[in-house]
Backbone bond lengths (Angstrom), bond angles and torsions (degrees), N, CA, C in turn:
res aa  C-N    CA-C-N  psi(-1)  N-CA   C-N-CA  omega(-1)  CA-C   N-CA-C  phi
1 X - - - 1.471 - - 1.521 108.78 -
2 X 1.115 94.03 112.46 1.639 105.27 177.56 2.006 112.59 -61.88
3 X 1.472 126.28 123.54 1.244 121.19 -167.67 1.809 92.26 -139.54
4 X 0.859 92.26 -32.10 1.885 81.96 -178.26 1.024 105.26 -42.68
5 X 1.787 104.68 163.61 1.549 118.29 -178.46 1.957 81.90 -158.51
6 X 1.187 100.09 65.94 1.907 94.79 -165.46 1.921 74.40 -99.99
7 X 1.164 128.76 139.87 1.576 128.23 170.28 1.417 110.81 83.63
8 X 1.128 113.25 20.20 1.390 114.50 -169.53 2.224 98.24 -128.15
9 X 1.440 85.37 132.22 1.461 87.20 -167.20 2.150 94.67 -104.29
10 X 1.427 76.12 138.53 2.275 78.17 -167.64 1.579 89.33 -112.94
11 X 1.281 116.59 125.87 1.711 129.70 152.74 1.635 123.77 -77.20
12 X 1.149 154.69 72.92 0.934 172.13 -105.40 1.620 117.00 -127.45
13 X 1.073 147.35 75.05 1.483 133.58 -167.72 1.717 108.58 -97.13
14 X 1.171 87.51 144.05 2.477 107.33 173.44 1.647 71.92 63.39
15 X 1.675 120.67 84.33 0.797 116.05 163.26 1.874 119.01 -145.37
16 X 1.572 93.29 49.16 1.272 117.66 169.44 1.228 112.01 -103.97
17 X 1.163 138.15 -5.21 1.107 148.04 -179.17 1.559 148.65 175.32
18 X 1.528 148.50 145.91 1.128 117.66 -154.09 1.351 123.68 84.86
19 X 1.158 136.66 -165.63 1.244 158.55 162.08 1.797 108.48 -24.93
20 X 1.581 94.45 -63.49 1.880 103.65 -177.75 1.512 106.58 -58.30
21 X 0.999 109.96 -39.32 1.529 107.16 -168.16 1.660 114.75 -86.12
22 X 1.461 100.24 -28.03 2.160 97.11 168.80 1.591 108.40 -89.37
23 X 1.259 129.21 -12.29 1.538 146.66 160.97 2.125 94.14 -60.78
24 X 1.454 114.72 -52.42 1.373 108.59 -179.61 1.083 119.58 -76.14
25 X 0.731 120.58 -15.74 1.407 124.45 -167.52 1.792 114.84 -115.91
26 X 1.460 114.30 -26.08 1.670 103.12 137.02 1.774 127.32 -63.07
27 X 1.585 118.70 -46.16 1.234 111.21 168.59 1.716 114.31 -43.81
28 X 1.311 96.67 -44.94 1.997 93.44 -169.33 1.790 111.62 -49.56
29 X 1.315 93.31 -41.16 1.600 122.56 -146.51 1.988 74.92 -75.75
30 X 1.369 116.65 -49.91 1.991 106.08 -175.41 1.573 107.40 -71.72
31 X 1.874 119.02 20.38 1.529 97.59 -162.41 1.401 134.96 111.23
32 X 1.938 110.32 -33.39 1.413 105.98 -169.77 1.503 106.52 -75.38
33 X 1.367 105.44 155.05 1.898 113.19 164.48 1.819 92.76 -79.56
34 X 1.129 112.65 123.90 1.533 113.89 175.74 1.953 107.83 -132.32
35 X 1.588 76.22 128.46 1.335 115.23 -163.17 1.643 93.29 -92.18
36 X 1.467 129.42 116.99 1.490 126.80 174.29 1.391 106.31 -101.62
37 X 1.148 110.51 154.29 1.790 123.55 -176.60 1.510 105.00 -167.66
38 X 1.580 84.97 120.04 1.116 121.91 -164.22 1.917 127.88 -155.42
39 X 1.331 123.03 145.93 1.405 101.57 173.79 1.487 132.62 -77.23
40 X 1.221 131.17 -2.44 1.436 145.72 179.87 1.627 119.59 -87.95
41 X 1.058 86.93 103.38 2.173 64.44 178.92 1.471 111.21 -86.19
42 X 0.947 133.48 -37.81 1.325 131.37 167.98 1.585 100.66 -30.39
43 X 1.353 117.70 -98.09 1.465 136.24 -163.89 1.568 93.18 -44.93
44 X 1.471 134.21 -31.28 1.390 126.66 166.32 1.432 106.46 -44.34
45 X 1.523 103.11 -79.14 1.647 106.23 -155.54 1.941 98.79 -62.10
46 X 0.955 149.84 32.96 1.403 159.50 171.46 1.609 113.19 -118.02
47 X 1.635 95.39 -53.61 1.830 83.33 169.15 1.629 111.81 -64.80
48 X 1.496 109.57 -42.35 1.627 91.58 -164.03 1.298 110.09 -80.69
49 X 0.988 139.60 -0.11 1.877 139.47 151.79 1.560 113.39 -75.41
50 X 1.534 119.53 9.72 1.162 117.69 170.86 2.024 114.07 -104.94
51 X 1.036 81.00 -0.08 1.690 106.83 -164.83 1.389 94.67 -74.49
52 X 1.723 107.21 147.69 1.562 117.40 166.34 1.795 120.18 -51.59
53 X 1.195 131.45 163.74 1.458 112.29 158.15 1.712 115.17 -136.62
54 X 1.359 83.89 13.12 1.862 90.17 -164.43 1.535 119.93 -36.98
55 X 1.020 109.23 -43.29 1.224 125.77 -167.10 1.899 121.41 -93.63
56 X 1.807 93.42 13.65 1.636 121.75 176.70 1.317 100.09 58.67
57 X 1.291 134.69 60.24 1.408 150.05 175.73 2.018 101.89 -74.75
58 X 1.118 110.02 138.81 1.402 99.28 151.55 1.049 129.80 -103.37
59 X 1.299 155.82 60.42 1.756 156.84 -135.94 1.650 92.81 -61.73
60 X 1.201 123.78 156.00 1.142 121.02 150.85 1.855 110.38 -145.17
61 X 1.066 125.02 -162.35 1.571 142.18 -172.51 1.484 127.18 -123.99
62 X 1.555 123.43 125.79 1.618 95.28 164.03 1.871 94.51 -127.23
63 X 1.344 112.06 164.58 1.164 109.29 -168.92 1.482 99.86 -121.65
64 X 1.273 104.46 137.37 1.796 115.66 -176.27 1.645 122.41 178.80
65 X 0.919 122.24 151.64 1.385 139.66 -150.05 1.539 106.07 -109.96
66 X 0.836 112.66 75.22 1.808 107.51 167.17 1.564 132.95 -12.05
67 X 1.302 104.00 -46.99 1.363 133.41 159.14 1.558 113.98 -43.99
68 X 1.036 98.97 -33.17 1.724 106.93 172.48 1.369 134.55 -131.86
69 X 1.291 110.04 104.90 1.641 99.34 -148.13 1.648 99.24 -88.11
70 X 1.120 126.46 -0.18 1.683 114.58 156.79 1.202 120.96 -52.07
71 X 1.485 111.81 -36.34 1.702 128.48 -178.85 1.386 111.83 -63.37
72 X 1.876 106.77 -27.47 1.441 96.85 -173.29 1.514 120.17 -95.17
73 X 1.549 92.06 -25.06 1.548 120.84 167.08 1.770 116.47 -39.41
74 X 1.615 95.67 -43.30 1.307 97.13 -170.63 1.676 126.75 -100.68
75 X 1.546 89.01 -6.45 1.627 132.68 -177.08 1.995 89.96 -68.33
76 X 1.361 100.42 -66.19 1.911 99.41 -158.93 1.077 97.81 -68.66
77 X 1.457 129.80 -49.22 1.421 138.18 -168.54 1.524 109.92 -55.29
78 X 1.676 126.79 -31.36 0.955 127.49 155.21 1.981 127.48 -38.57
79 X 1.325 94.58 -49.41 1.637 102.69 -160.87 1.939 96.92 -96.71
80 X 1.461 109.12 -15.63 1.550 106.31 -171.55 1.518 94.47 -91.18
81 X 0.941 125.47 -39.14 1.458 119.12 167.93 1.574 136.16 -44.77
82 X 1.831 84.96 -21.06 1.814 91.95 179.14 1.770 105.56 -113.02
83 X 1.134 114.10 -23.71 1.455 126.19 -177.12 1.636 125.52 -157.68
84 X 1.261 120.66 159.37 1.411 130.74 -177.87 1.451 110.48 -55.13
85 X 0.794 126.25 167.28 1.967 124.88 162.08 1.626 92.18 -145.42
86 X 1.475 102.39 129.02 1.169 109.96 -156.83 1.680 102.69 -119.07
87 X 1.470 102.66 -15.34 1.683 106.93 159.82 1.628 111.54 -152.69
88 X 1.285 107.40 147.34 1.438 124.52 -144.71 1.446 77.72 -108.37
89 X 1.661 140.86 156.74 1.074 151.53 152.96 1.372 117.99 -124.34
90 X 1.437 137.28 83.80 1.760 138.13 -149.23 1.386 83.39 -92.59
91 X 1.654 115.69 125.34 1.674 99.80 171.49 2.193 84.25 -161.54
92 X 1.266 99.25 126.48 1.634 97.30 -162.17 1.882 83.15 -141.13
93 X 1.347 107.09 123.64 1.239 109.46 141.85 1.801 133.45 -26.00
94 X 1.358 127.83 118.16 1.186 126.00 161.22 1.228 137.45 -74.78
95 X 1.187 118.13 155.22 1.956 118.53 -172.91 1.506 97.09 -80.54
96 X 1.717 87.63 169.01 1.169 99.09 179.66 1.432 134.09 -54.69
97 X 1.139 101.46 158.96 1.749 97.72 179.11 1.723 119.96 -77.95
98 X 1.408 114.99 173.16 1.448 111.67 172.94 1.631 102.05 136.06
99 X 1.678 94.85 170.81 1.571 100.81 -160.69 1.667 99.43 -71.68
100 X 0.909 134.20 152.14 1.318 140.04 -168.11 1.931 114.79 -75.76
101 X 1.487 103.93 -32.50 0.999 130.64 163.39 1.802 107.10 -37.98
102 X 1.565 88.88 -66.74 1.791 94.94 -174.61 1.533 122.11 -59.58
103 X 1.527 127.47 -13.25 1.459 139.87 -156.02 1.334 113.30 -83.77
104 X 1.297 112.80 140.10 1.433 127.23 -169.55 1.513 106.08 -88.65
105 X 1.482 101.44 135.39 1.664 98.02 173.17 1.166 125.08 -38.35
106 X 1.254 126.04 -38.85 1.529 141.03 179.07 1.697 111.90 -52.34
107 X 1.145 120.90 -42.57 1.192 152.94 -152.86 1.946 85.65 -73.38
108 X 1.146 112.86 -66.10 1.336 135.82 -163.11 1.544 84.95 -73.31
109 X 1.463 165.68 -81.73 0.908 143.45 -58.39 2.210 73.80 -157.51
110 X 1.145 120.29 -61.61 1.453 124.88 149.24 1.409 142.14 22.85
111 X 2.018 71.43 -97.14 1.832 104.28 137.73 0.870 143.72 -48.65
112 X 1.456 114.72 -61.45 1.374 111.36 161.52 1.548 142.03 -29.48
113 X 1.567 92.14 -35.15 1.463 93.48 -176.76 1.039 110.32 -114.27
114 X 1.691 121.91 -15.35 1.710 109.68 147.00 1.655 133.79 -31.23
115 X 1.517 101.78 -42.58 1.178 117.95 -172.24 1.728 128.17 -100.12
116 X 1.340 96.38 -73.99 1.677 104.41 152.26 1.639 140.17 -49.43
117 X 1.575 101.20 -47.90 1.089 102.01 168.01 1.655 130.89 -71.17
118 X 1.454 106.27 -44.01 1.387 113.14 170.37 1.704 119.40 -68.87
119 X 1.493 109.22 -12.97 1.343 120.11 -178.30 1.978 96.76 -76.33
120 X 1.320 109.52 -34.56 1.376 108.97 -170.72 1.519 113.75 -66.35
121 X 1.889 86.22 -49.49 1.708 95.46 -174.56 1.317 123.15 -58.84
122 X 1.308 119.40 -12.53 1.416 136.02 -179.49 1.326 122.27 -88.39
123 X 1.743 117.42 -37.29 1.226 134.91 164.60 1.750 103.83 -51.46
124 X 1.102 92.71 -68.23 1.710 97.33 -156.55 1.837 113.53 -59.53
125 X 1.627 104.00 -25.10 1.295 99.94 157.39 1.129 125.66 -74.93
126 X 1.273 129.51 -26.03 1.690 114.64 -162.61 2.198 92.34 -103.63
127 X 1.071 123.19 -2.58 1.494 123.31 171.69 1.253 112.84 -50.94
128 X 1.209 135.31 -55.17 1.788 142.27 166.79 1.514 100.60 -8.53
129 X 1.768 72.47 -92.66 1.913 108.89 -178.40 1.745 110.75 -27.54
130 X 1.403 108.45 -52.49 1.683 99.80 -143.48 2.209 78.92 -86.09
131 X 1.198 127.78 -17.95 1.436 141.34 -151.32 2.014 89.80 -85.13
132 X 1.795 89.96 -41.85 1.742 85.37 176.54 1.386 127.56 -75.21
133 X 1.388 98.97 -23.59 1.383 121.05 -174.99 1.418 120.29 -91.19
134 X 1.138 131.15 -0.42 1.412 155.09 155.04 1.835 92.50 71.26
135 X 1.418 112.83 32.32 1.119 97.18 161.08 1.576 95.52 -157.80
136 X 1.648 109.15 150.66 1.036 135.99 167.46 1.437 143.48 -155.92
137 X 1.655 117.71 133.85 1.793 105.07 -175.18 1.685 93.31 -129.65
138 X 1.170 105.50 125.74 1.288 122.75 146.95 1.593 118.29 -97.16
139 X 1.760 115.30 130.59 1.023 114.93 -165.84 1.576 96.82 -148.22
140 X 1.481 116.90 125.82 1.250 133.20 -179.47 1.548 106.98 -103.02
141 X 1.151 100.72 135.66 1.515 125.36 155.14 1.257 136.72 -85.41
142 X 1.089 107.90 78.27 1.594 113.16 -172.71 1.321 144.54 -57.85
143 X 1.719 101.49 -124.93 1.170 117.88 165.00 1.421 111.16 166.02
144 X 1.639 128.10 132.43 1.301 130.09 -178.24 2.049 120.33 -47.63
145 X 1.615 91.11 -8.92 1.075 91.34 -167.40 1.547 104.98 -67.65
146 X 1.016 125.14 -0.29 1.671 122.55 -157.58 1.716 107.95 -102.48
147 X 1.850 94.41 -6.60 1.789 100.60 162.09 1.327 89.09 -83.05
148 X 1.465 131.94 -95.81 1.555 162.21 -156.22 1.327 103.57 -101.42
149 X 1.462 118.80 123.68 1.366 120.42 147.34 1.715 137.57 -28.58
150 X 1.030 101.66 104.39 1.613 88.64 -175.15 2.132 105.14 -90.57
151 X 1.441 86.15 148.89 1.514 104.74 -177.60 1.545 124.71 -47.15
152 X 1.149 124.51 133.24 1.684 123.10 -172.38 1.950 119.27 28.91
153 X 1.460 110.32 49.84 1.093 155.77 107.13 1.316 162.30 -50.04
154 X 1.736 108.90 1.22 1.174 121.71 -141.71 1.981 111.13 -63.77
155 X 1.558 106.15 -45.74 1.179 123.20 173.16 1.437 121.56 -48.20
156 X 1.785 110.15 -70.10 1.428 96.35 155.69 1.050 135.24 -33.44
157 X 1.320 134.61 -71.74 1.577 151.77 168.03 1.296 105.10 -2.36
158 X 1.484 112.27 -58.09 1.124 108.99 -166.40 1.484 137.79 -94.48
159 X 1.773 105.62 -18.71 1.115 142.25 161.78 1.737 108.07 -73.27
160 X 1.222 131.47 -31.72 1.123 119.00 165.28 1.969 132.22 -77.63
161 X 1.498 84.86 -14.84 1.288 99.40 151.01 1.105 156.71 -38.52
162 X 1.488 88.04 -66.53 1.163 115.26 165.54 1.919 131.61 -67.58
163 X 1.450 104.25 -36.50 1.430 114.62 135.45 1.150 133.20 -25.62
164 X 1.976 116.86 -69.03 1.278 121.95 -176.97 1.931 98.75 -54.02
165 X 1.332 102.34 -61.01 1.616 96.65 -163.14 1.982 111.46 -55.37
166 X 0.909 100.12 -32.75 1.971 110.16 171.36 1.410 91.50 -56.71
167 X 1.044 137.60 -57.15 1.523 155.96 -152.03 2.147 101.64 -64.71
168 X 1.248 93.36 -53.12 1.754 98.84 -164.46 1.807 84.59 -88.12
169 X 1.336 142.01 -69.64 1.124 127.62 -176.53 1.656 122.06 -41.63
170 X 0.876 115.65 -19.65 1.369 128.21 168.01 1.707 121.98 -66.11
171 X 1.727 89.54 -50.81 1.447 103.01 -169.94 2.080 105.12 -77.00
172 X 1.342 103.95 -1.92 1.617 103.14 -165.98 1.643 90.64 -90.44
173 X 1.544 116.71 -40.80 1.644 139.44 -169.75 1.641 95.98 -58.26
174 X 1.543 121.41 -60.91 1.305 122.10 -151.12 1.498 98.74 -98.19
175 X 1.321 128.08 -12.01 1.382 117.76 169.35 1.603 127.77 -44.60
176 X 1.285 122.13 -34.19 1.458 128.79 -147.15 2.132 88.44 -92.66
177 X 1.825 124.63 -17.03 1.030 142.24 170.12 1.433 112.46 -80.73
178 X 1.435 131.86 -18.81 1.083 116.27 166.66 1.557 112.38 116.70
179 X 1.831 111.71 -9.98 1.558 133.62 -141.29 2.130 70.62 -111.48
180 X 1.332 108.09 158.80 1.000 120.69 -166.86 2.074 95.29 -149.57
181 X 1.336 116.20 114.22 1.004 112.99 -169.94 1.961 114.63 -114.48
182 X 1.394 127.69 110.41 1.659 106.25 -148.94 1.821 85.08 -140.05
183 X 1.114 114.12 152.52 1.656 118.43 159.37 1.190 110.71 -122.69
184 X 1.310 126.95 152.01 1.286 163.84 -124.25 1.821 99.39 -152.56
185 X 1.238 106.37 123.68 1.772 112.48 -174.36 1.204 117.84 -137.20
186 X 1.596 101.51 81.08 1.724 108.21 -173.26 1.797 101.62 -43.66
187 X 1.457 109.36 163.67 1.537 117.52 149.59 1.435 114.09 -89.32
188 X 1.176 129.82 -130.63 1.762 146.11 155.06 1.357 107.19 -60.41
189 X 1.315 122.03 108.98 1.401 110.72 -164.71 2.042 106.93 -135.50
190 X 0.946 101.88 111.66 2.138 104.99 -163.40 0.953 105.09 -27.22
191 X 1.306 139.24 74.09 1.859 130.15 -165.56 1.826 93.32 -137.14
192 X 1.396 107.04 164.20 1.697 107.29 158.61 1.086 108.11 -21.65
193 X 2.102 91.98 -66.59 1.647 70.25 -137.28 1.452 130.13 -91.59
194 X 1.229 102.30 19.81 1.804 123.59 176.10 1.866 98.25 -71.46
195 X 1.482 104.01 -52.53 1.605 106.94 167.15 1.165 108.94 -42.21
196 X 1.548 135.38 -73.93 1.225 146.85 -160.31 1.664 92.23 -47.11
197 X 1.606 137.13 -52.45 1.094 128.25 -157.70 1.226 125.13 -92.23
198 X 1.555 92.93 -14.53 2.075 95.82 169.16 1.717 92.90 -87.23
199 X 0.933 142.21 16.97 1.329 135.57 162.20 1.397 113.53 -93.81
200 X 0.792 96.27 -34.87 1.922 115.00 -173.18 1.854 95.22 -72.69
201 X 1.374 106.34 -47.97 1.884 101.56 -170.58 1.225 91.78 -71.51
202 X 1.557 138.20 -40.40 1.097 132.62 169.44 1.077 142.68 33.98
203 X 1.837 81.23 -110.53 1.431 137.73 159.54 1.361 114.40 -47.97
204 X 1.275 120.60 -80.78 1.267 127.45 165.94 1.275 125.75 -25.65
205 X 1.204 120.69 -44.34 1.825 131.69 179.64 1.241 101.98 -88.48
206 X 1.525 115.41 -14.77 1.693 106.47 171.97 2.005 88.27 56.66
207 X 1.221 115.38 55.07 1.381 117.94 -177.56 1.493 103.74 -147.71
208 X 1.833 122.02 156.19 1.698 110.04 171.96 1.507 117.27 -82.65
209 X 1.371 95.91 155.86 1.247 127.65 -168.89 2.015 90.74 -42.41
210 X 1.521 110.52 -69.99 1.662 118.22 162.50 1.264 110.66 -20.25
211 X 1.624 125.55 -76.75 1.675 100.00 -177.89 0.941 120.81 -46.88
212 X 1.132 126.48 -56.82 1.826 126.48 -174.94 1.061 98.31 -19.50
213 X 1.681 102.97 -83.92 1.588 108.28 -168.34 1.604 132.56 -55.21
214 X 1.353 108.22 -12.88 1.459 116.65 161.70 1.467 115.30 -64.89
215 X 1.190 110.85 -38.60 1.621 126.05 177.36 1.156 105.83 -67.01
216 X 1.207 137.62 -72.05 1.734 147.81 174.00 1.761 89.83 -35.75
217 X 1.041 103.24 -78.43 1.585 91.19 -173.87 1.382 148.69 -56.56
218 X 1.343 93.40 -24.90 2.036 95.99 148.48 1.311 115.88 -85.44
219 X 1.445 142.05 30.29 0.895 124.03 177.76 1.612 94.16 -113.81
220 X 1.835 110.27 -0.78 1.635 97.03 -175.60 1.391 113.09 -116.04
221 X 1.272 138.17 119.88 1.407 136.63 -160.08 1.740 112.75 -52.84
222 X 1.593 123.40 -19.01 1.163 114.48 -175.95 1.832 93.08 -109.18
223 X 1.711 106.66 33.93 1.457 99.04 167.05 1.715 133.60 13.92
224 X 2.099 89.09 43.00 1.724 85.22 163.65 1.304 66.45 -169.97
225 X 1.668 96.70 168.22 2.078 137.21 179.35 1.359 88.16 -66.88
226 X 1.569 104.41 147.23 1.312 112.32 147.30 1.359 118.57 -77.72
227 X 1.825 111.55 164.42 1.496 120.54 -160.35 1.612 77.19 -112.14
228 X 1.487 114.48 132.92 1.278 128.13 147.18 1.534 128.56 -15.19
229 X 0.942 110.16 -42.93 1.411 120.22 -174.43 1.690 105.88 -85.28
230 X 1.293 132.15 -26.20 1.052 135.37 160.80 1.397 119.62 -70.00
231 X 1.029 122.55 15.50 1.702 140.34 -166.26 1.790 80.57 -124.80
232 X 1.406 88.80 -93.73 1.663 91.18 -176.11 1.966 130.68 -14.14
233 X 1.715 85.02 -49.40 1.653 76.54 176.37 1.339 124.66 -82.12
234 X 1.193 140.01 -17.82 1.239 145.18 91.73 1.634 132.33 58.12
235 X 1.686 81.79 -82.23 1.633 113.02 153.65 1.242 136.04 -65.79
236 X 1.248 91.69 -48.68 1.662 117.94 175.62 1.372 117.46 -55.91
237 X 1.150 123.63 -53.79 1.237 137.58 179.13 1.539 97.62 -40.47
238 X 1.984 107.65 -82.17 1.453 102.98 -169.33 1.427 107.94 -64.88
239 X 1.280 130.98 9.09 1.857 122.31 163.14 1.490 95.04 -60.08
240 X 1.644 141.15 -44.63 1.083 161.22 -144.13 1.692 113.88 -61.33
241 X 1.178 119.26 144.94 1.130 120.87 175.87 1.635 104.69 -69.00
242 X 1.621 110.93 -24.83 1.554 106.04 -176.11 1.595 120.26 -74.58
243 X 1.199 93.95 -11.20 1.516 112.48 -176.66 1.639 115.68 -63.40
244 X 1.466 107.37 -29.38 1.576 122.45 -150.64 1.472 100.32 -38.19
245 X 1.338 121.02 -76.80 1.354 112.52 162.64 1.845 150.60 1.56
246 X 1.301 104.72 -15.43 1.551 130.55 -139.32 1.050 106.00 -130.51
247 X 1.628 115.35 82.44 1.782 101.30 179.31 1.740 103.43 -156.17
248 X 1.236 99.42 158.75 1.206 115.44 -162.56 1.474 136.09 61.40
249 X 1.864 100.85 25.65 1.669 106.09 -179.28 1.739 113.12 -106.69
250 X 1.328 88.46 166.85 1.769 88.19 179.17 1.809 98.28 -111.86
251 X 1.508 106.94 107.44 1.576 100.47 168.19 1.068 115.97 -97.35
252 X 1.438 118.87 134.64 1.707 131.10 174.99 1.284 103.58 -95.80
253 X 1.403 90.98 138.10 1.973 112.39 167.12 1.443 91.77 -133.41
254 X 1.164 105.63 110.34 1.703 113.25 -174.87 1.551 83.64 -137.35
255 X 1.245 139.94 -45.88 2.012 124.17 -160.79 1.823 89.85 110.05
256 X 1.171 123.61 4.49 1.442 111.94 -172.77 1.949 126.07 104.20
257 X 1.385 93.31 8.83 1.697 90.60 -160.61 1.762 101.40 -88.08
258 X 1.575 118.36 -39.49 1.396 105.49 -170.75 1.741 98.79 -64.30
259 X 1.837 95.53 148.31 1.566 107.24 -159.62 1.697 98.18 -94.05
260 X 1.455 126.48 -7.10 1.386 122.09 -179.53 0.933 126.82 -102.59
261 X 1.503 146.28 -177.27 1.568 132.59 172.59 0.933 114.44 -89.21
């Protein structure tokens, strides 16, 4: 089984930490040159000195704000101008939680272009490159929500949706090029922002931080969070030459909790 990615340059986004950053740091570890993008430069130049180099990789950084897609505009165009990107890694922080009912237009509209939109602007630059190079992985970072709605979530839910479906129409378009386009749908996974959201039910339930998490955790058959890095490989895999085969699916790493196929 072919797994190297030795010559293969990886674009990586929210990859200071979490998910982006054990997703980078398995690609490094198969070979890839991985490119992080992200808004922090500090916490940038720290992840990519945490990175493998075996294989005399140069990692480097671009810095940009999701929130602003000029930033990102000018972010890819930076690194496509000097080299190919031969796998795309879409992985964006989610909004806040809450009943969907309560959410501000803004909220919806935000998102959207945190996710979708910057997911596009990123696609359409690195398509050339990976189209010349007869190889390509686009790989989304999801969310289980795109089987089943998850609870006081409402915004995500629906905005990640909309992703998945951008996501499979994409992958039917770029197939016949060789580019293979798939998302990836953590469950509860030890990250921020799972913290950030048992704080949030919290509050709201006027309940402890402990129930929550007692609750979250019987709801998953291997009764514990996923570890980041079990996300990452995940990814890694379809970064893979073994992957080629593999496009247009949504794989869950949840521990067993989403209830559909």
């Amino acid at each position: 089984m072919e797994l190297s990615l030795k010559g293969k340059t990886a674009l990586i986004c929210g990859s200071t930490q979490g998910i982006g950053l054990a997703t980078a740091k398995e690609l490094a570890l198969l070979g890839a040159e991985c490119v992080l993008l992200a808004r922090n430069k500090e916490s940038l130049q720290t992840a990519v000195e945490s990175l493998a180099t075996e294989y005399l990789q140069e990692h480097s950084y671009l810095v940009a704000d999701f929130r602003d897609t000029k930033q990102v505009e000018d972010a890819i165009k930076e690194i496509t101008n000097r080299k190919a990107v031969h796998i795309l890694v879409n992985n964006t922080g989610g909004p806040k939680g809450g009943p969907l009912i309560d959410a501000d237009t803004h909220e919806f509209t935000d998102t959207f272009q945190q996710h979708l939109v910057c997911n596009h602007i990123l696609v359409q630059a690195v398509i050339s490159g990976m189209t010349a190079a007869g190889y390509g992985r686009i790989i989304n970072i999801i969310s289980t929500s795109v089987k089943t709605p998850l609870k006081n979530l409402g915004v995500s839910n629906t905005v990640r949706w909309a992703v998945a479906s951008w996501a499979k129409t994409l992958a039917g378009e770029l197939a016949p090029y060789g580019i293979t386009v798939n998302n990836v749908l953590p469950g509860s996974t030890n990250t921020s922002r799972l913290d950030n959201l048992m704080v949030s039910m919290a509050a709201r339930r006027n309940t402890s931080l402990s129930t929550i998490e007692e609750e979250l955790l019987s709801e998953i058959p291997m009764k514990r969070f996923g570890d980041p890095k079990e996300i990452a490989a995940a990814v890694a895999f379809l970064a893979t030459p073994a992957a080629s085969y593999i496009t247009g699916i949504n794989l869950t790493v949840d521990g067993g909790k989403t209830p559909v196929l």
